[in-house]
Every structure is written in C-alpha cells, then in structure tokens.
C-alpha positions as CSV (number, residue, x, y, z in Angstrom):
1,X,27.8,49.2,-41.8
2,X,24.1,48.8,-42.0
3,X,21.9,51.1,-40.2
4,X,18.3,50.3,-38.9
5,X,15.8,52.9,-38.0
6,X,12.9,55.5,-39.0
7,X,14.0,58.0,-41.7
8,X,17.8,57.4,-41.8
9,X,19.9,57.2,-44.3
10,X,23.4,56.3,-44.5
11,X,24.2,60.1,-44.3
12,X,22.1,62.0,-42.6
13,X,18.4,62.2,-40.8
14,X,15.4,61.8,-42.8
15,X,13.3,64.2,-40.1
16,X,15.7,66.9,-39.7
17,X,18.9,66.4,-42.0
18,X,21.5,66.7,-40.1
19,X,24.6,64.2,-40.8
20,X,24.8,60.8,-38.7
21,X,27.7,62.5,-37.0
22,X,25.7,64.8,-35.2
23,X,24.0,62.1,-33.5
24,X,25.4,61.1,-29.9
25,X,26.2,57.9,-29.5
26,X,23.4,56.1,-26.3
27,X,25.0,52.7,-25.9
28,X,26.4,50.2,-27.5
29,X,27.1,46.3,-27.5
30,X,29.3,43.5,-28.9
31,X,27.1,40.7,-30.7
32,X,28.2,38.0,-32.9
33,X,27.4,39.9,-35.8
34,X,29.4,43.0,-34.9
35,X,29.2,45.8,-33.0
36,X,25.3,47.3,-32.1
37,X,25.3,51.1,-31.6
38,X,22.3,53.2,-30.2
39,X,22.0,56.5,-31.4
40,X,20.1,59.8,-30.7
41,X,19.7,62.6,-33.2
42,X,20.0,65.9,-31.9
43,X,16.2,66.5,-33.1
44,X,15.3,63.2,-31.5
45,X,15.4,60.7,-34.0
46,X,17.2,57.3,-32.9
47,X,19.3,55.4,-35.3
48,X,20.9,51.4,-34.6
49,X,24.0,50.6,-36.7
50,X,25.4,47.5,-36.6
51,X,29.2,47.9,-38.0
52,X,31.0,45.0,-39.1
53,X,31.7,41.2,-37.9
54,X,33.7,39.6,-34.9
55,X,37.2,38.4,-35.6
56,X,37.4,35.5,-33.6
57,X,41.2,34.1,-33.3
C-alpha cells in the first residue's frame, strides 16, 4: 500500500501521532491502479492510500 499525504507515515500521523487506524475512512474509489481511500485523522490530518492493483479476469 502506498500512502500519499502531509506528515504520514506508514504507521501513524506525523502532526499528532496517532496510528493510521484511528483515522476514519471519507471515501473511497476503484481505479485501475487499485483501490483510492480518503482519510481523516482524528486531529485533522488527511491521508490517500492507494492499496493494491485490479485483478481483471
């Protein structure tokens, strides 16, 4: 999974330090590069993942 966004790591927040699970999840979409997810950190923080490719059958 790669994850996009300000003061992120794969873990946790970079602001407030809290673990990615924490963050609640604001949308998210199918692309052909995976899946895109949106997320909010409780302090405020957002976070885009994109997790894995498409199988296409």
């Amino acid at each position: 999974m790669r994850a996009y966004g300000t003061g992120f790591d794969s873990r946790s927040c970079g602001a407030c330090g809290r673990p990615v699970s924490a963050a609640e999840v604001e949308s998210s979409h199918y692309t052909t590069e995976g899946i895109v997810r949106y997320l909010r950190c409780p302090c405020g923080r957002r976070r885009v993942e994109l997790a894995g490719g498409l199988s296409r059958g």
